[in-house]
VOSEKOL-689270 format. One record per atom (N, C-alpha, C): residue in three letters; x, y, z. Coordinates in steps of 0.2 Angstrom, whole numbers, padded with zeros to 4 digits, always signed. Layout:
N
AlaXYZ...
END
This chain:
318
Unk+0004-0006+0000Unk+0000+0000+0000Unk+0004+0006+0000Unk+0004+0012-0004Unk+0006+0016-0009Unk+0003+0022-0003Unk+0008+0027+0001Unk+0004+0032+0007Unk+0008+0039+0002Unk+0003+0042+0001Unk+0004+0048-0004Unk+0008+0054+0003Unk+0011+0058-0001Unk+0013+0065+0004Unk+0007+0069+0009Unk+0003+0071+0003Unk-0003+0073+0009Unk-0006+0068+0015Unk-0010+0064+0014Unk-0010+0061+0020Unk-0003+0059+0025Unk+0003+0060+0023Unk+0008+0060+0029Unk+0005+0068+0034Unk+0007+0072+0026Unk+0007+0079+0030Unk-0002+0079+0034Unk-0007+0078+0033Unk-0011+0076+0036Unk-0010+0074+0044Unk-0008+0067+0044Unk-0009+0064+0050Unk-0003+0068+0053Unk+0003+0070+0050Unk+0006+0073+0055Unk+0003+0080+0059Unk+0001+0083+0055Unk-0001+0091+0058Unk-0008+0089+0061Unk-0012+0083+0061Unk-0018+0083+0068Unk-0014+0079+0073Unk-0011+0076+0072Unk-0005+0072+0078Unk-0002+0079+0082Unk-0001+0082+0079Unk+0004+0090+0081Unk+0000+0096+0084Unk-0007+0095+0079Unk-0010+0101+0083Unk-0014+0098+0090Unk-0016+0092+0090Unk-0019+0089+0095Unk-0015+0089+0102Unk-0007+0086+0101Unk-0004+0087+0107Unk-0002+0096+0107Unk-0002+0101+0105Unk+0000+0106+0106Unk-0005+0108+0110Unk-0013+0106+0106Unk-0017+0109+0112Unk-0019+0108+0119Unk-0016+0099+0117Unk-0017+0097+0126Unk-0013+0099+0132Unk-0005+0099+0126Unk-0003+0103+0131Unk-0004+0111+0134Unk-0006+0114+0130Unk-0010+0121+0132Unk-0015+0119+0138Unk-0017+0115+0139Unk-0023+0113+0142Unk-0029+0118+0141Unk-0030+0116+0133Unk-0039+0118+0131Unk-0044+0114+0131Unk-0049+0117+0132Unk-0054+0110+0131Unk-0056+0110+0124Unk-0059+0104+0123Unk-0060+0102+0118Unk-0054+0102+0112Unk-0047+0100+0115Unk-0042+0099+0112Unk-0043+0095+0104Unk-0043+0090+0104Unk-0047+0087+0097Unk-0047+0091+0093Unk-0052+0096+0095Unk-0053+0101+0090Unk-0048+0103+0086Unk-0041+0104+0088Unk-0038+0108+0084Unk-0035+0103+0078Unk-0037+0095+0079Unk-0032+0091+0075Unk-0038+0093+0070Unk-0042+0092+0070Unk-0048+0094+0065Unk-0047+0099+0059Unk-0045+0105+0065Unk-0045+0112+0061Unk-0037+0110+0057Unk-0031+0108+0059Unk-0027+0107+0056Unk-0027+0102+0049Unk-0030+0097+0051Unk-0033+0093+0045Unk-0037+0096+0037Unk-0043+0102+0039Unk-0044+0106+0035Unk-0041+0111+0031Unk-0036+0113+0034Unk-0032+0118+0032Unk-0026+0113+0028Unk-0024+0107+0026Unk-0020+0106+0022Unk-0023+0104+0016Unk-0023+0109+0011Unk-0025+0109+0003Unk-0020+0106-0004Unk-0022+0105-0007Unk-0018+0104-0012Unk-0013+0108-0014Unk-0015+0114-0011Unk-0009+0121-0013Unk-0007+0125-0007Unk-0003+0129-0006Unk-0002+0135-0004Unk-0005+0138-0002Unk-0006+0142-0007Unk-0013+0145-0009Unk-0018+0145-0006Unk-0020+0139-0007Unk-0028+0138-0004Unk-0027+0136+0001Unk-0021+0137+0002Unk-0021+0134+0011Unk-0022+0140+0015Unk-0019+0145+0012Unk-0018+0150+0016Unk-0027+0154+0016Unk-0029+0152+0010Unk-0035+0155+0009Unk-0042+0152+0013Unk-0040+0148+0017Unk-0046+0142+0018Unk-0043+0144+0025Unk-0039+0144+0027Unk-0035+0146+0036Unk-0040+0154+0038Unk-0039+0157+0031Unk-0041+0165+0034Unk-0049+0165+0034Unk-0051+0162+0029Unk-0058+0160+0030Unk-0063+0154+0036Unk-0057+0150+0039Unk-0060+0148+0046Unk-0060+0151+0053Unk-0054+0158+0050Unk-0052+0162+0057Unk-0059+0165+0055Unk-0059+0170+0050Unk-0065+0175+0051Unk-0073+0172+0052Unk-0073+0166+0050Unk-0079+0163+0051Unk-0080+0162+0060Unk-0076+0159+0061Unk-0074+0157+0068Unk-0077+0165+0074Unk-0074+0171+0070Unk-0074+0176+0074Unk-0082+0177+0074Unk-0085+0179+0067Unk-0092+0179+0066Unk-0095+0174+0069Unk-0095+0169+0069Unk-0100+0162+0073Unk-0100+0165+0079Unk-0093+0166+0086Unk-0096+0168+0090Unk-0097+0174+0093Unk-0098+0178+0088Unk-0102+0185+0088Unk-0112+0183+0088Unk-0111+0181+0083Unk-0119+0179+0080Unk-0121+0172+0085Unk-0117+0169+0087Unk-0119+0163+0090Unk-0121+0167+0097Unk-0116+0172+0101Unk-0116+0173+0106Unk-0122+0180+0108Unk-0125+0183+0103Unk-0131+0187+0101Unk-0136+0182+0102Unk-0137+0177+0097Unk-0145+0173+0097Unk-0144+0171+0105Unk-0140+0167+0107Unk-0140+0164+0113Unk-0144+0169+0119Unk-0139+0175+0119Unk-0142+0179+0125Unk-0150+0181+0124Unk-0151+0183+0116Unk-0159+0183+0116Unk-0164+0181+0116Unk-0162+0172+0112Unk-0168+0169+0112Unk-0165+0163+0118Unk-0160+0161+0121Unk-0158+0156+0126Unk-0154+0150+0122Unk-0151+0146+0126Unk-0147+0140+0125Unk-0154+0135+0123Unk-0156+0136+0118Unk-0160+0129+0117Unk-0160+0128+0109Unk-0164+0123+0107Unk-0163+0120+0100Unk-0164+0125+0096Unk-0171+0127+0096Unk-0175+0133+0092Unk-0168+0140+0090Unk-0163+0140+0093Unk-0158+0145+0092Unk-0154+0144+0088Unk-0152+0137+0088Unk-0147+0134+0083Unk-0151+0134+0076Unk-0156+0133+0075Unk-0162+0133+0069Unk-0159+0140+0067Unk-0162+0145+0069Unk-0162+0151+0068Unk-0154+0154+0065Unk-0147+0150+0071Unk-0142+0151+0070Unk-0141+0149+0061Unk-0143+0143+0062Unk-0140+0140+0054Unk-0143+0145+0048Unk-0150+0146+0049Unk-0154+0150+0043Unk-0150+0158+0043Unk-0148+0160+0046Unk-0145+0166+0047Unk-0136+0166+0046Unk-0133+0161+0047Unk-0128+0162+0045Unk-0125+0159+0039Unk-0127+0152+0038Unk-0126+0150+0030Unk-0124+0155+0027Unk-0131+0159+0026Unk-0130+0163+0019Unk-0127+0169+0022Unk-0124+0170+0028Unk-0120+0178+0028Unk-0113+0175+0026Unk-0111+0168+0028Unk-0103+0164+0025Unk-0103+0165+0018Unk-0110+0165+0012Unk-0108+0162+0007Unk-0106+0170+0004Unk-0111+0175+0007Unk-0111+0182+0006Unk-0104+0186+0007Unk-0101+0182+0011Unk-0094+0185+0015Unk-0089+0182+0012Unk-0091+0176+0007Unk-0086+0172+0005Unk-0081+0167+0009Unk-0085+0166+0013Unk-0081+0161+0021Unk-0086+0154+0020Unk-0086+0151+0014Unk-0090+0144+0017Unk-0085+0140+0018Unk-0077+0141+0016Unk-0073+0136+0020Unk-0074+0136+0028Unk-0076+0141+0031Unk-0076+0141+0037Unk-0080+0140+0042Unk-0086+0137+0037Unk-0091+0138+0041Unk-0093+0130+0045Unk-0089+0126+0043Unk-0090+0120+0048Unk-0085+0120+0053Unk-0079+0124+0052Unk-0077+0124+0057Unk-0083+0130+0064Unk-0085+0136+0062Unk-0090+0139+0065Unk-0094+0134+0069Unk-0098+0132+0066Unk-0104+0126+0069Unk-0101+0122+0075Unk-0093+0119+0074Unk-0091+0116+0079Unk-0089+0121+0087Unk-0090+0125+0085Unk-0087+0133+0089Unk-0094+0133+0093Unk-0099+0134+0089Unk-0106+0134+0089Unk-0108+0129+0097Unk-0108+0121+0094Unk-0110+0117+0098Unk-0106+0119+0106Unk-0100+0119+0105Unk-0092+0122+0111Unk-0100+0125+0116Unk-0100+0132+0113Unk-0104+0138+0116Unk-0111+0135+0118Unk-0115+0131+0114Unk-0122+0126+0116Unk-0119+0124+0122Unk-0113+0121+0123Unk-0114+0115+0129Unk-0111+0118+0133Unk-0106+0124+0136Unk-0104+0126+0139Unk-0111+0132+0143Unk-0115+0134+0140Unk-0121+0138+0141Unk-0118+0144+0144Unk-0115+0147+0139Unk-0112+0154+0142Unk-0106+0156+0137Unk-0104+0162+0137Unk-0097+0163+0134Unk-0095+0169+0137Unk-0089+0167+0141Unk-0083+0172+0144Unk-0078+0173+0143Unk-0075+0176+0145Unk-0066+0177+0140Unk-0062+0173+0142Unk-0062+0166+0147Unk-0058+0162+0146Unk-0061+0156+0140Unk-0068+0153+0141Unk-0068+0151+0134Unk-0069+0153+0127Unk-0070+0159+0127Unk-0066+0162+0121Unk-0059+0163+0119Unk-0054+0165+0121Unk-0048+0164+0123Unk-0049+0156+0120Unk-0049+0152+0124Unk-0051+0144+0122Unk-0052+0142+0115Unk-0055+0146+0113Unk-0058+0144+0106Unk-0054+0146+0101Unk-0051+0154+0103Unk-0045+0156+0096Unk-0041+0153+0099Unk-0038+0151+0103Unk-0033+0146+0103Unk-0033+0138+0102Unk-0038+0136+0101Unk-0039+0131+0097Unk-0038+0131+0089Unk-0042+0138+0086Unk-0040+0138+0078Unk-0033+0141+0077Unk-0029+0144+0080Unk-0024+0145+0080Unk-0020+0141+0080Unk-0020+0135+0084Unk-0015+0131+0085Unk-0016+0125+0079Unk-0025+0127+0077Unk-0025+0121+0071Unk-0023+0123+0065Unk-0024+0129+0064Unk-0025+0133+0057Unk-0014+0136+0057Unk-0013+0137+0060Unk-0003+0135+0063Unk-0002+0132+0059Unk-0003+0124+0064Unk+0000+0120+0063Unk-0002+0115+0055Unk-0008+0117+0052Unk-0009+0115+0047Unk-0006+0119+0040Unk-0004+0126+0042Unk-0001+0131+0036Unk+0006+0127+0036Unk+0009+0127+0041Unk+0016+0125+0042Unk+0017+0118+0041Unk+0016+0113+0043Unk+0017+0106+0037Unk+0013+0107+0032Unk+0009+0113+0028Unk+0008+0111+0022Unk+0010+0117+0018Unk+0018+0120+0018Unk+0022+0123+0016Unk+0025+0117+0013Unk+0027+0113+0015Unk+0031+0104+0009Unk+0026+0105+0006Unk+0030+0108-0002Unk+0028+0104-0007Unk+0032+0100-0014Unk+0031+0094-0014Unk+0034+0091-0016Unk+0039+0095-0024Unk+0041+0095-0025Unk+0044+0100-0035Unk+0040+0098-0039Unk+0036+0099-0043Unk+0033+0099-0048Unk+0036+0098-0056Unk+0044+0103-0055Unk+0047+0103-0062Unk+0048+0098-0066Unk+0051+0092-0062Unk+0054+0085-0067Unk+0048+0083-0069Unk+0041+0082-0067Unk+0036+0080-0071Unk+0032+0084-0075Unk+0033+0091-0073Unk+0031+0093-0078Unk+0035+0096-0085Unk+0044+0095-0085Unk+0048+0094-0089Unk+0047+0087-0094Unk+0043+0083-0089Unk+0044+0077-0094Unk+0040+0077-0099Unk+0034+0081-0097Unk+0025+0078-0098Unk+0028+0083-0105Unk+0031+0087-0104Unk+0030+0092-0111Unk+0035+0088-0116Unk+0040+0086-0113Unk+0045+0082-0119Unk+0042+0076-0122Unk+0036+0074-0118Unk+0033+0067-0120Unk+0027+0069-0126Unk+0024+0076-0123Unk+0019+0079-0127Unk+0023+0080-0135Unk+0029+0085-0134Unk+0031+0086-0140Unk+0031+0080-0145Unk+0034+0072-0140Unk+0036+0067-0145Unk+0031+0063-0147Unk+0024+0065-0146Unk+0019+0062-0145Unk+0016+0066-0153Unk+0017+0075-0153Unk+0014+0077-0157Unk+0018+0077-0164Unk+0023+0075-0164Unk+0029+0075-0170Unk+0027+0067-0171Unk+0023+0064-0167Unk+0026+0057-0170Unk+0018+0056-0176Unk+0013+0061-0173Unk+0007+0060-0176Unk+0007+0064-0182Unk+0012+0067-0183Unk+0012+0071-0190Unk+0015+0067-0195Unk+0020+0064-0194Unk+0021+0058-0197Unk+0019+0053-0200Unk+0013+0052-0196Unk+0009+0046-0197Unk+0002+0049-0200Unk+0002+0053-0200Unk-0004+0060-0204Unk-0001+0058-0211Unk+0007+0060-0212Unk+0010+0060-0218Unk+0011+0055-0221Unk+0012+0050-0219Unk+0012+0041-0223Unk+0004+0040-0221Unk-0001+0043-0219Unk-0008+0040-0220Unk-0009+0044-0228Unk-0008+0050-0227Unk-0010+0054-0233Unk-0008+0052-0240Unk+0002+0049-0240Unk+0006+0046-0245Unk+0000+0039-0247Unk-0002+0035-0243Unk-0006+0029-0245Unk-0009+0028-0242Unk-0014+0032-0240Unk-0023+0032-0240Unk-0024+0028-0235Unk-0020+0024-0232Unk-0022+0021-0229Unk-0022+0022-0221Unk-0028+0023-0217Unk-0028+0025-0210Unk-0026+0023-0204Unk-0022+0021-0201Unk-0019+0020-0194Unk-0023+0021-0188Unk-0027+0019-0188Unk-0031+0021-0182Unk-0027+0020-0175Unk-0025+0015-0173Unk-0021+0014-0168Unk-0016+0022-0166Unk-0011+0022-0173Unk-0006+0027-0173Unk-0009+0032-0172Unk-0015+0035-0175Unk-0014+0041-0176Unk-0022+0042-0168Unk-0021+0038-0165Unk-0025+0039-0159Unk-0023+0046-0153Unk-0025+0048-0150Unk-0025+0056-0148Unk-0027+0056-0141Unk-0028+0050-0138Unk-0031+0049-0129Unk-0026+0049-0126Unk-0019+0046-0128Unk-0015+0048-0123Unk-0011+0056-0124Unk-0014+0058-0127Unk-0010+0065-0130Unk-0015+0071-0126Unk-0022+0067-0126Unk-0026+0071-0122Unk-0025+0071-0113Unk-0021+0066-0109Unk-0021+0062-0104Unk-0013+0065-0103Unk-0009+0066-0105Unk-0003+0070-0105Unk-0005+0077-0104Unk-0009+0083-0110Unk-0011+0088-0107Unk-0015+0089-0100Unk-0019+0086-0100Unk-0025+0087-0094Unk-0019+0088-0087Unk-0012+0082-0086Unk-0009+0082-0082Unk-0004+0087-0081Unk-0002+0090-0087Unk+0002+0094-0088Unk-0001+0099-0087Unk-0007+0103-0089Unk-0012+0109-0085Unk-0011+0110-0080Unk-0014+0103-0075Unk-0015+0104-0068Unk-0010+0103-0063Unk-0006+0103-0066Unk+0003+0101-0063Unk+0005+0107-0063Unk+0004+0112-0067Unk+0009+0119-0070Unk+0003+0123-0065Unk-0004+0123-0066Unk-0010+0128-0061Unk-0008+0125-0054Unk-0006+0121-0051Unk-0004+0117-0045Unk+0003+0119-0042Unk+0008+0123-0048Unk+0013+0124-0044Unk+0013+0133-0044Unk+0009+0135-0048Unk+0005+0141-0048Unk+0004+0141-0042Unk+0000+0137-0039Unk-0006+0138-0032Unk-0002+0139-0026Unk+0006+0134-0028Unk+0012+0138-0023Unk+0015+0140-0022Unk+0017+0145-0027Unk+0022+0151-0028Unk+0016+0156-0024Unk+0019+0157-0019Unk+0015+0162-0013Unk+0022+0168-0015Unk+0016+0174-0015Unk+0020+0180-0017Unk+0025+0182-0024Unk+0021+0175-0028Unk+0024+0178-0036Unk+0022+0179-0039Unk+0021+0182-0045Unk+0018+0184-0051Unk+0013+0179-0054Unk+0005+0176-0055Unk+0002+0172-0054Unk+0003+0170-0063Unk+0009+0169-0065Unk+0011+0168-0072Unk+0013+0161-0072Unk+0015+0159-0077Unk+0021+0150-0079Unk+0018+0150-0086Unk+0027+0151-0087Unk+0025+0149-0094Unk+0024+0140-0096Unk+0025+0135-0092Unk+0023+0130-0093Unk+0015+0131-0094Unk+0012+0134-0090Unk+0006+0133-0090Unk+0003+0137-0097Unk+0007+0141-0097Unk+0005+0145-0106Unk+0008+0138-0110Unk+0010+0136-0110Unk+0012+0133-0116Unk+0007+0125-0117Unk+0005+0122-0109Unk+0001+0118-0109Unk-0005+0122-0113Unk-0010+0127-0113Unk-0014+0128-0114Unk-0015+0131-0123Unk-0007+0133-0124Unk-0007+0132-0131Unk-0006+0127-0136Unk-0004+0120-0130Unk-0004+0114-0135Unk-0013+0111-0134Unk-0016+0114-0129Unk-0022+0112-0129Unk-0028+0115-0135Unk-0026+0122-0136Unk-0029+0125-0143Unk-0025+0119-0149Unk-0020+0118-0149Unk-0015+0117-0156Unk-0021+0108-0155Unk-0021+0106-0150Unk-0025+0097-0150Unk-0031+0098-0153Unk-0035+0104-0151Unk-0045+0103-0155Unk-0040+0104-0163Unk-0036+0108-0165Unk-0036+0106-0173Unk-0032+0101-0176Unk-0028+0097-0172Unk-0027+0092-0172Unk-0031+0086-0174Unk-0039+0086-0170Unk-0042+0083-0169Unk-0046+0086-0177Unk-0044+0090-0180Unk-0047+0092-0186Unk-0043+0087-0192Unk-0037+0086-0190Unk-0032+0084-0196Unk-0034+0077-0195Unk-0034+0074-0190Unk-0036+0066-0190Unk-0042+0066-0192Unk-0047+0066-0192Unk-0052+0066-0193Unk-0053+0067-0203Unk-0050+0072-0205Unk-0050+0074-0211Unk-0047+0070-0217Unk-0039+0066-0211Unk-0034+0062-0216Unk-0039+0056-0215Unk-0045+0055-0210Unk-0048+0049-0211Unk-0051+0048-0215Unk-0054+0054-0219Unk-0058+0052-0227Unk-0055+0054-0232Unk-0049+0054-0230Unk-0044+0051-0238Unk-0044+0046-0238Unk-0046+0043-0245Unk-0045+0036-0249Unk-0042+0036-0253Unk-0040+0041-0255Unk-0039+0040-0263Unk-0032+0044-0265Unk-0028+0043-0267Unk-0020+0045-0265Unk-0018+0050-0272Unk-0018+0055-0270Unk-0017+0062-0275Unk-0011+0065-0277Unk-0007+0068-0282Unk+0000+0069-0281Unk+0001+0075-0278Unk-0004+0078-0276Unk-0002+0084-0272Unk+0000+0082-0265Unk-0004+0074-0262Unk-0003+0074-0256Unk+0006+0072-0255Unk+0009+0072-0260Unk+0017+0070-0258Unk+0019+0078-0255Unk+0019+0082-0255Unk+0019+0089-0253Unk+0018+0091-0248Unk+0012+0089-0246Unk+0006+0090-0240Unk+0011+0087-0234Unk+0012+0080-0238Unk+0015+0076-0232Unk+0022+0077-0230Unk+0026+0079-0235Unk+0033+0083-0234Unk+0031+0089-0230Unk+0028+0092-0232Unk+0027+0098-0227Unk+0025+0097-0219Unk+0022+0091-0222Unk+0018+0089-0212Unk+0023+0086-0208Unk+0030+0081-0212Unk+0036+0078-0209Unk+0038+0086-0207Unk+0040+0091-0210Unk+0045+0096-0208Unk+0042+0098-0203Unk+0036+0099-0203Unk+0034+0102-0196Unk+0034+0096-0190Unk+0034+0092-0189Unk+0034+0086-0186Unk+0042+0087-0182Unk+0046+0087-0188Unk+0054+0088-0187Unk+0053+0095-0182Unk+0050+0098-0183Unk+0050+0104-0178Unk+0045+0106-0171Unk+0044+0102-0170Unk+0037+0102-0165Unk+0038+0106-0160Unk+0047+0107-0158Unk+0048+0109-0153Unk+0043+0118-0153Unk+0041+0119-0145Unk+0038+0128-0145Unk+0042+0135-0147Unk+0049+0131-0146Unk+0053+0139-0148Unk+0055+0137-0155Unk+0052+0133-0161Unk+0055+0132-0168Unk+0051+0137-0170Unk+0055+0140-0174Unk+0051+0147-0177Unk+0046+0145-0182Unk+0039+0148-0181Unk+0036+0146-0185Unk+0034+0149-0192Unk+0037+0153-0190Unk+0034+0160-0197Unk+0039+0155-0203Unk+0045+0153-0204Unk+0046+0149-0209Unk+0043+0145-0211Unk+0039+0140-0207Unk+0033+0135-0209Unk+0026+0137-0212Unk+0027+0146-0209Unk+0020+0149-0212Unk+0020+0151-0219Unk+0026+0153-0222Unk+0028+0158-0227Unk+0027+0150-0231Unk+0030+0145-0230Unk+0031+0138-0235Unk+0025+0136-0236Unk+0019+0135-0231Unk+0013+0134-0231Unk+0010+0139-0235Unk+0011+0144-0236Unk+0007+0149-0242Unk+0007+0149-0247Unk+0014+0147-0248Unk+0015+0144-0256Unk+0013+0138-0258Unk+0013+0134-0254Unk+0009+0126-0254Unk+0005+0129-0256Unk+0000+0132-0253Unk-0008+0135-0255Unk-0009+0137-0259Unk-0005+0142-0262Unk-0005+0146-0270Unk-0003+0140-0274Unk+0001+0136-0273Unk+0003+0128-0279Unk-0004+0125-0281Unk-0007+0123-0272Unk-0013+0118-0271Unk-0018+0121-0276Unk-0018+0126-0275Unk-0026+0130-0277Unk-0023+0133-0287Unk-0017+0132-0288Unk-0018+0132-0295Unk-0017+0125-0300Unk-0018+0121-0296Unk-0015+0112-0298Unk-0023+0112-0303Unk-0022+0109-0308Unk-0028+0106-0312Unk-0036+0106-0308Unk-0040+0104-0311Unk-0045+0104-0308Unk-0044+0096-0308Unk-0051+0094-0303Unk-0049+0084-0303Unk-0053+0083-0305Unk-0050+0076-0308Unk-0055+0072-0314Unk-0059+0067-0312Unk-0062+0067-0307Unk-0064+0062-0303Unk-0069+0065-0295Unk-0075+0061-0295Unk-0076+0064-0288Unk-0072+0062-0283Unk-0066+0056-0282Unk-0064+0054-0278Unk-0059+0056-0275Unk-0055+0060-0282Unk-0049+0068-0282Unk-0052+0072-0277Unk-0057+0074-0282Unk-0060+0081-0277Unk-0061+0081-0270Unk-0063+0076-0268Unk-0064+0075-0259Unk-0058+0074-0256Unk-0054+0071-0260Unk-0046+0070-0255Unk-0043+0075-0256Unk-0043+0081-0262Unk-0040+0087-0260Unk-0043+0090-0258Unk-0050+0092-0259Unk-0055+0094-0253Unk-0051+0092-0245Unk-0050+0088-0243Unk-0048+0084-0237Unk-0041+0087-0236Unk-0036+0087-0241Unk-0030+0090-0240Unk-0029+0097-0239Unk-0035+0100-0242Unk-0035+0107-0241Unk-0037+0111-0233Unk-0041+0105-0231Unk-0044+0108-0225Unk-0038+0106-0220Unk-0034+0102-0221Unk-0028+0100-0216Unk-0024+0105-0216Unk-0021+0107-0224Unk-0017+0114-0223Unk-0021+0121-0218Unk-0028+0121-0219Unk-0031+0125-0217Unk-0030+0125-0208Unk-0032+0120-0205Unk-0031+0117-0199Unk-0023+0118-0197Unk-0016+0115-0202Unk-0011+0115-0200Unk-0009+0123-0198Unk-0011+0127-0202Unk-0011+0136-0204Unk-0013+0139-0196Unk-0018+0137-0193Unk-0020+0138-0188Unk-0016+0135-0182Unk-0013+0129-0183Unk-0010+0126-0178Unk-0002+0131-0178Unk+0001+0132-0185Unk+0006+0135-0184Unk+0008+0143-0180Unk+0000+0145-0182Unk-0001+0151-0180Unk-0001+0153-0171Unk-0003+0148-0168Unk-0006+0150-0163Unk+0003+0146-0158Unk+0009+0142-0162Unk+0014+0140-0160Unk+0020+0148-0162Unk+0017+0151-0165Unk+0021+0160-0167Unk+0016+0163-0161Unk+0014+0163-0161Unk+0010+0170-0155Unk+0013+0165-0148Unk+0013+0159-0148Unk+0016+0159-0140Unk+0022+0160-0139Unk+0028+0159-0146Unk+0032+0161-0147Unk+0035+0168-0147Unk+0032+0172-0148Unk+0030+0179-0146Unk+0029+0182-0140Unk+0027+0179-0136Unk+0024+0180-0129Unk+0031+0178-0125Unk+0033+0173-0128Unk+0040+0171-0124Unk+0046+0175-0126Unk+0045+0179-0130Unk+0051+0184-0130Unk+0050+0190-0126Unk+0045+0192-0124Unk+0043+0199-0121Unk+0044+0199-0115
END
């Protein structure tokens, strides 16, 4: 059995927060393993953001908790009222991380039937020691870089290997389905997204940029037209002499899939393809027509894919 880093960080910081509180001698010590439990998030970020939002909730619940109380009394019918009344001022305040921590705050004040400055004192020193101790073990975060250096050097060899295989589909009409399959190519972005927004979520006090994370999202534009080019070499049957061109031009780009290959040379070659394509014979055959119909719309497609690997190129010179 395979015990991930969060659940370490986990059981450590309620182990941690729970003896700090005992030793403080609070009541309802427990509590703080809880609140520490809560506060370790996938990120940074949201750790720190989900810690300020249990504090201020925490302050509110016994404000509002300790107003019903005095007016309407320690009984059920006030807890009623408590919940209708605060839910919606959390979601208004933007504190619904907080709010079940409040409610446990809540019961504290129900059973002790009363609130004075030493169980309050009690109480912010329960969420301080949980919300502490859970920012502080969840400052480890494991590097992100090596995996997401690999995701993209596997993406890149994944997309140069599909161009290829676009080009001997188109040389001899013959389709590859296995080869020219696009799930693992999807299943590497998705991973590589959330791994570059995840090391984002870390970078406490940086600039909320990555260019990994740009580059994921413009390989995620460049795959829907991808998904145009498969699709399109699937209804070729019929083997044209224009596609020997098509598919040399789709090797070179293939050769170049890296993000900093300059792409305005593959743009300017691709123009003239287009100006050759569109003054070639007319075709004597329906069968012509639709496979250069099909070849056309793939330059069209590749034009758009080239285009949007120049603008990110662009963006990384500035």
């Amino acid at each position: 059995m395979k015990i991930g880093y969060r659940t370490m960080k986990t059981a450590i910081a309620a182990g941690l927060a729970m003896w700090i509180a005992e030793r403080l001698d609070l009541h309802y010590y427990v509590f703080a393993a809880i609140i520490a439990i809560l506060s370790i998030q996938a990120t940074r970020t949201k750790s720190l953001r989900s810690s300020y939002e249990r504090i201020m909730a925490s302050l509110l619940a016994i404000g509002v908790g300790f107003v019903l109380f005095e007016l309407i009394g320690y009984r059920p019918v006030t807890l009623v009222i408590y919940f209708i009344v605060f839910l919606p001022l959390t979601q208004r305040l933007r504190l619904q991380d907080g709010f079940i921590t409040s409610v446990v705050i809540l019961t504290h004040l129900y059973t002790e039937q009363r609130l004075t400055v030493d169980i309050f004192i009690n109480e912010m020193l329960l969420i301080l020691v949980g919300v502490g101790v859970g920012l502080v073990v969840n400052m480890y975060m494991p590097s992100l870089d090596r995996d997401i250096e690999e995701t993209r050097k596997n993406i890149d060899s994944r997309l140069a290997s599909l161009f290829y295989d676009v080009a001997a589909s188109i040389e001899t009409g013959v389709f590859n389905r296995h080869a020219l399959s696009l799930d693992e190519t999807e299943r590497l972005l998705t991973f590589g997204k959330d791994a570059s927004l995840k090391r984002m979520g870390n970078a406490i006090g940086r600039r909320n940029d990555d260019e990994d994370y740009r580059y994921f999202r413009m390989r995620e534009q460049q795959f829907e037209l991808l998904r145009g080019i498969v699709q399109n070499v699937e209804d070729i049957g019929f083997v044209v002499p224009e596609g020997k061109k098509v598919a040399a031009f789709l090797r070179t780009v293939g050769d170049n899939v890296r993000p900093e290959a300059d792409a305005t040379r593959f743009l300017d070659e691709l123009h003239e393809l287009l100006i050759d394509f569109r003054a070639s014979p007319l075709p004597g055959s329906r069968e012509e027509f639709e496979a250069r119909s099909s070849l056309l719309h793939i330059l069209q497609e590749a034009e758009q894919y080239l285009s949007l690997k120049k603008r990110f190129a662009n963006t990384q010179k500035k």
